[in-house]
C-alpha positions as CSV (number, residue, x, y, z in Angstrom):
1,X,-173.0,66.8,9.4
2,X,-172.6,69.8,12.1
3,X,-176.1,71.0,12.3
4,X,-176.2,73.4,9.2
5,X,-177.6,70.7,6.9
6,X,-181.0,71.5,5.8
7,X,-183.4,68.7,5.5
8,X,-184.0,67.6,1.8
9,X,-187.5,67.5,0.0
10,X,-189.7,65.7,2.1
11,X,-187.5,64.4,4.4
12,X,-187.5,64.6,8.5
13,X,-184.3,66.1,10.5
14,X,-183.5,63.3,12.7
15,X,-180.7,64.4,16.1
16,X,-179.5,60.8,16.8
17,X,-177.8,61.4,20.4
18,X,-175.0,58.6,21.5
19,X,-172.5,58.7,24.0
20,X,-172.7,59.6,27.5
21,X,-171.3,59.6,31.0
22,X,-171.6,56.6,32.1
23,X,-169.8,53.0,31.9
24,X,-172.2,52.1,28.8
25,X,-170.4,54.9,26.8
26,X,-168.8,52.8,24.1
27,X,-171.8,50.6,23.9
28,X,-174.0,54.0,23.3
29,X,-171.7,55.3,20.2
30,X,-172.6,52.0,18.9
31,X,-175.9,51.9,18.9
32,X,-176.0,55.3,17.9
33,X,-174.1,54.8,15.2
34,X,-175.6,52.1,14.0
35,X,-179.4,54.0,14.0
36,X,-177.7,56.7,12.4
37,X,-176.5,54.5,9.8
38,X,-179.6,52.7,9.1
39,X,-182.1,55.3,9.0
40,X,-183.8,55.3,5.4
41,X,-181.9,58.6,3.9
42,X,-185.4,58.8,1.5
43,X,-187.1,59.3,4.8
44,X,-184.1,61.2,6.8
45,X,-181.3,63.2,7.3
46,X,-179.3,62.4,10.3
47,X,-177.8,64.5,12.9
48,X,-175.2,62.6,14.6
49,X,-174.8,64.3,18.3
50,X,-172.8,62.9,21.1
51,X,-172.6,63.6,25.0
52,X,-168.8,62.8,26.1
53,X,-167.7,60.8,29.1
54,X,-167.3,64.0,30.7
55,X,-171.1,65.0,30.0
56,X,-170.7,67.3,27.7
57,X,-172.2,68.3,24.1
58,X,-170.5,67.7,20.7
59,X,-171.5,68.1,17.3
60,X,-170.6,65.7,14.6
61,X,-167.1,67.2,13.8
62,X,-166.3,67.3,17.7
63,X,-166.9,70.8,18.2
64,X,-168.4,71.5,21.9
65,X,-172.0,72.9,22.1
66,X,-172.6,73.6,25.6
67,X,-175.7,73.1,26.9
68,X,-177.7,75.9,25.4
69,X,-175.6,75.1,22.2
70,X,-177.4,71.3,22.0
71,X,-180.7,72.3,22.7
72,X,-180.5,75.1,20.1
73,X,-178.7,71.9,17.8
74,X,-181.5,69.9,18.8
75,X,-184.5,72.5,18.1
76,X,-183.3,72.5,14.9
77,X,-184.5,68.4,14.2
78,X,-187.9,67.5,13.9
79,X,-187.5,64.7,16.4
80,X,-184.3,63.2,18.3
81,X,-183.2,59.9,18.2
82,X,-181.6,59.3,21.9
83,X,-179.7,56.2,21.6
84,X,-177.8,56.3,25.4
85,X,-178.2,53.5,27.7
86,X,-177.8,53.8,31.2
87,X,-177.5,56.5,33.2
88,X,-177.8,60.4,31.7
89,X,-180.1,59.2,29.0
90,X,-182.0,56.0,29.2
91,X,-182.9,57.1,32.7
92,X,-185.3,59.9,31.3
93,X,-182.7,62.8,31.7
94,X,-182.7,63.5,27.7
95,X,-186.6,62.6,27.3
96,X,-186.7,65.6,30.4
97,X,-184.8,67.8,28.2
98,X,-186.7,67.0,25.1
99,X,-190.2,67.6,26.9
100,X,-188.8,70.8,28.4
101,X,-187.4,72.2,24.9
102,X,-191.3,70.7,23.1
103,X,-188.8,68.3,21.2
104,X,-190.6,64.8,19.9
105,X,-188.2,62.1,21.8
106,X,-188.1,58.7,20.4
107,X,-188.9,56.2,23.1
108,X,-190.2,56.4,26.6
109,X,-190.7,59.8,28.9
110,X,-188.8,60.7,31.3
111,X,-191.0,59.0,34.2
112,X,-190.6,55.6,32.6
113,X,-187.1,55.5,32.0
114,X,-186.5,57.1,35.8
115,X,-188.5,54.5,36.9
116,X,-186.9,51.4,35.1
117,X,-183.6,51.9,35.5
118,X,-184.2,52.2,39.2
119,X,-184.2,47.9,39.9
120,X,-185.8,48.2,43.2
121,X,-188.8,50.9,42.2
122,X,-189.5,48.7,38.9
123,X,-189.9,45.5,41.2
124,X,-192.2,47.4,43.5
125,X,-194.2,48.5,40.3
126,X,-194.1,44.8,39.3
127,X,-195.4,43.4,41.8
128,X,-198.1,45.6,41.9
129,X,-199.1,45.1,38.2
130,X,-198.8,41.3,39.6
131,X,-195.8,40.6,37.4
132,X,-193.6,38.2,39.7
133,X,-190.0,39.0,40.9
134,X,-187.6,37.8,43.0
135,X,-187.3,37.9,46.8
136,X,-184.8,40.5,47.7
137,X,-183.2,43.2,50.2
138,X,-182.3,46.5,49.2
139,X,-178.6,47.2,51.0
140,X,-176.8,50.4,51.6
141,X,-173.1,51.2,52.8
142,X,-175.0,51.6,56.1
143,X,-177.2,48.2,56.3
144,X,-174.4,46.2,54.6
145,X,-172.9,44.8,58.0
146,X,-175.8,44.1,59.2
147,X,-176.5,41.7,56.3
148,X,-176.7,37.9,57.1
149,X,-175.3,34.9,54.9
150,X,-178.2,32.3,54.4
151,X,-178.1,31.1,50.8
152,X,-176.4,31.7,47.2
153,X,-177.7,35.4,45.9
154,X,-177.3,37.7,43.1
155,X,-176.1,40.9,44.1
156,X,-176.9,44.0,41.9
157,X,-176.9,47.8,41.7
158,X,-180.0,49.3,41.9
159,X,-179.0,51.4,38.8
160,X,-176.3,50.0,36.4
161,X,-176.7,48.7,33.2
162,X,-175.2,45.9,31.4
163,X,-174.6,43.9,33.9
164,X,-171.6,45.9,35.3
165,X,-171.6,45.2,38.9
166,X,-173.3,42.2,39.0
167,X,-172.0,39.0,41.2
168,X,-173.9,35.7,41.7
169,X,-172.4,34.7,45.3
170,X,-172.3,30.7,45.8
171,X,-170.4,31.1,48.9
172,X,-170.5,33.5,52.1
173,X,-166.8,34.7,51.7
174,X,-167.7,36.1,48.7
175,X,-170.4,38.2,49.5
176,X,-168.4,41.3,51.0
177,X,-166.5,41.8,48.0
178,X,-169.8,41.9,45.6
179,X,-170.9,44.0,47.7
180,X,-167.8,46.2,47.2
181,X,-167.5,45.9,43.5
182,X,-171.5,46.6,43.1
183,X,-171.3,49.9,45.3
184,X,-168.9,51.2,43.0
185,X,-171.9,51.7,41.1
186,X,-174.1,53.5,43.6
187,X,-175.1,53.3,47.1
188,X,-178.0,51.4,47.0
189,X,-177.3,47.4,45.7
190,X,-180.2,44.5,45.6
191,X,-179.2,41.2,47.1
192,X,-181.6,38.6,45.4
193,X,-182.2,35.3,46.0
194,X,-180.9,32.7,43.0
195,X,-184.1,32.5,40.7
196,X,-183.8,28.9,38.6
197,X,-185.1,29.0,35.3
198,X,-184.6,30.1,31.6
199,X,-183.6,33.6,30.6
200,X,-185.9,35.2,28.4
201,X,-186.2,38.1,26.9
202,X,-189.0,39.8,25.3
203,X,-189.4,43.0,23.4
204,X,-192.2,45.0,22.7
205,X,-192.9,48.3,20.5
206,X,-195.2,50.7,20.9
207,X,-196.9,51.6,17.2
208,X,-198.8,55.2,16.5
209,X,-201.9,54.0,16.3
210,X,-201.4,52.8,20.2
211,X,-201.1,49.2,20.0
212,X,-198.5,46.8,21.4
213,X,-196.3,44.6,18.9
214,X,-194.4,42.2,20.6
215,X,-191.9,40.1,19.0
216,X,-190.8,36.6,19.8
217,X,-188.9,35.6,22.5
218,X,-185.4,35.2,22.2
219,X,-183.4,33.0,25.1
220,X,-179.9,33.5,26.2
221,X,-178.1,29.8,26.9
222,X,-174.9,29.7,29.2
223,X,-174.4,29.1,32.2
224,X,-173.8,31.7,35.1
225,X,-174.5,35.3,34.3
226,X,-175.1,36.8,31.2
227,X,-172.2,39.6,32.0
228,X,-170.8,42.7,30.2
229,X,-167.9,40.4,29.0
230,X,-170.3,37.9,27.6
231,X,-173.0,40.2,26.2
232,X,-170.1,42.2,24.6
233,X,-167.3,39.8,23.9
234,X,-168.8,38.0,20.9
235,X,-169.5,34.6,23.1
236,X,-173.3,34.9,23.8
237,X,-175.9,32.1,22.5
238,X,-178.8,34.1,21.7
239,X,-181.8,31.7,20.4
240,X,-184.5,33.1,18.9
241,X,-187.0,32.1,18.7
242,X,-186.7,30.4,22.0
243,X,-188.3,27.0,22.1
244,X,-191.0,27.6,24.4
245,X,-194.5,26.3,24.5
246,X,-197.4,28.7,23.2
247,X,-198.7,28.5,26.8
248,X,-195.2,29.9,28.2
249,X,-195.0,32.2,25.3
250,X,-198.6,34.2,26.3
251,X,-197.6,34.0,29.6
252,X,-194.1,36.0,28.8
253,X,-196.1,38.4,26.6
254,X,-198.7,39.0,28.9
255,X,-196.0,40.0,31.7
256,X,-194.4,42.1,29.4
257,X,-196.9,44.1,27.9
258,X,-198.4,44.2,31.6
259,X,-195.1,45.8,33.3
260,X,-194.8,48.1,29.8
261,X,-198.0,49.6,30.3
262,X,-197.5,50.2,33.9
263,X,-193.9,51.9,33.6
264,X,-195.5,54.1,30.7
265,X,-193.3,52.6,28.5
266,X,-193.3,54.5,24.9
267,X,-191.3,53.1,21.5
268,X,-188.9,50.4,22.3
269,X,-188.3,48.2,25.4
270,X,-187.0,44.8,26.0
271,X,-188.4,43.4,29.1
272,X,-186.2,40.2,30.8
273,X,-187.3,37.0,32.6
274,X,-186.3,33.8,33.6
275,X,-188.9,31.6,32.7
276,X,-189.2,29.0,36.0
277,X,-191.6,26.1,36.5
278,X,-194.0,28.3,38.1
279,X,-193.9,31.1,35.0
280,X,-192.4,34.3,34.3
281,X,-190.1,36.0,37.1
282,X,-189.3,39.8,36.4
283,X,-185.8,40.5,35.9
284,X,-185.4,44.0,34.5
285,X,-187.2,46.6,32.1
286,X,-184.9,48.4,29.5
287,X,-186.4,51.4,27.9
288,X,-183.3,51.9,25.8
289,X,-182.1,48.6,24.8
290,X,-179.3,48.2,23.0
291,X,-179.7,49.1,19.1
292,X,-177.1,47.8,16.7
293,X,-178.8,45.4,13.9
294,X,-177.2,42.2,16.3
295,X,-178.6,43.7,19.4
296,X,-181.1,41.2,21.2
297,X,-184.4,43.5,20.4
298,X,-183.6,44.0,16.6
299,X,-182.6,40.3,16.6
300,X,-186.4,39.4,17.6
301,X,-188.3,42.3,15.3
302,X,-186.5,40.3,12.5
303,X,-187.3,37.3,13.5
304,X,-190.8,38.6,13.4
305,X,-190.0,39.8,9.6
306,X,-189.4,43.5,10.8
307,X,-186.5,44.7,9.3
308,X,-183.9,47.1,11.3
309,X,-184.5,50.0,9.4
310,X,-188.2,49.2,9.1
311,X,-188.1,49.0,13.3
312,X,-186.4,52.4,14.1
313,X,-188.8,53.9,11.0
314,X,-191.5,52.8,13.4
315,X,-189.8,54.1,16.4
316,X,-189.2,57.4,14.7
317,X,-193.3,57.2,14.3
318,X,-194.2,56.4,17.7
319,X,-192.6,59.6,18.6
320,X,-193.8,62.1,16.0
321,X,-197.8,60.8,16.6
């Protein structure tokens, strides 16, 4: 399909977007291929549109667009389906271009996504929503020396996704090279203190009548971190529903609907804790998460008896209201 396709009797002209230049690339095609599989075709007709690793536009045969080449591509869909994580689309660059063109966008607006995929501004919007997070520095090229050993720390980009980057340091010899490896990733890095507890996860969809479904938890087992090579590789132990108390499962809800509404979250987002003695402590806000069937989010919609092409039906919804 190349964009010529007229939309059948009835049915809505869907531009699913994948891609993208960024390390999350391959993980974007993925999901994007997958929503573009699994949209109802009585409902849809898909068209598949990718950004390269280069950042630029291709149609569904490979052909380049150019920039006013997608948005004319795009124009020509009722809605678009953005399914890039990380950085050039989940951080609100494609829901800018949608809002700019008058294009319905499937999940959040640009100011969300900007916002949650920066680490350090969504734990300063936390805290002020009165969501807990972890005690923390943020380090630049320029404040790195002058940061001190005291105890084991995770150390972050402020704006990576997947965990690429990320370096749980148990000893102070280790902590320059984290350092290195996360500034790879940008110049500004989080050093956080070791939070104990349970990792959590917990997703919640925005409907078009404006309320807030949220599904049950699901909790990733291991030890250490839950890495690119784990959460890729085939090895992660995804439970869900995670055996947690009703009490603990409000309290994860509550924090999670609580940091949605205050990012402006729209559509999807999966919104990650470790659940500690003391409750839920913020770990990150995805606005994009990832979107194959197996992905953690679709995972706990069908745990909740939503099935994956009923979810991204209702994501299509969201958008279009």
């Amino acid at each position: 399909m190349n964009g010529t396709t007229l939309s059948g009797p009835g049915r809505l002209r869907v531009a699913v977007v994948g891609g993208g230049a960024n390390s999350e690339h391959d993980v974007s095609l993925a999901s994007a291929a997958a929503v573009a599989a699994a949209l109802p075709r009585s409902s849809y007709d898909v068209v598949p549109v990718t950004v390269t690793r280069c950042g630029g536009w291709q149609d569904h045969g490979g052909r380049p667009l150019g920039v006013l080449g997608a948005v004319a591509l795009l124009s020509s869909c009722d809605v678009v389906f953005p399914a890039v994580h990380g950085s050039g689309g989940e951080d609100g660059t494609i829901a800018a271009l949608c809002e700019l063109a008058g294009l319905p966008c499937v999940g959040s607006p640009a100011p969300a996504g900007a916002t949650a995929m920066d680490k350090h501004l969504t734990k300063l919007v936390a805290v002020a929503a009165g969501v807990r997070v972890a005690a923390g520095r943020l380090v630049t090229p320029s404040t790195a020396p002058d940061l001190a050993w005291t105890d084991p720390v995770v150390v972050k980009p402020v704006a990576a996704g997947s965990s690429q980057g990320v370096s749980l340091v148990e000893h102070a010899a280790d902590l320059e090279p984290a350092l290195k490896e996360a500034f790879l990733h940008g110049e500004r890095v989080l050093v956080e203190e070791v939070v104990h507890g349970r990792e959590i996860d917990v997703a919640v969809l925005g409907t078009a009548d404006g309320e807030r479904v949220v599904a049950p938890a699901l909790e990733i087992v291991g030890p250490g971190i839950f890495d690119y090579a784990t959460k890729y590789g085939g090895a992660a132990d995804l439970r869900v529903p995670a055996q947690i108390t009703r009490d603990e499962e409000d309290q994860l809800s509550a924090a999670a609907v609580r940091m949605y509404d205050a990012l402006g979250c729209r559509g999807l987002a999966r919104i990650d804790f470790f659940l500690t003695t003391d409750g839920p402590v913020l770990l990150e806000v995805n606005t994009m998460p990832g979107l194959t069937e197996h992905s953690q989010a679709p995972r706990m919609f069908a745990a909740a008896g939503i099935a994956y092409p009923e979810l991204l039906d209702r994501m299509v919804a969201d958008a279009l209201r």
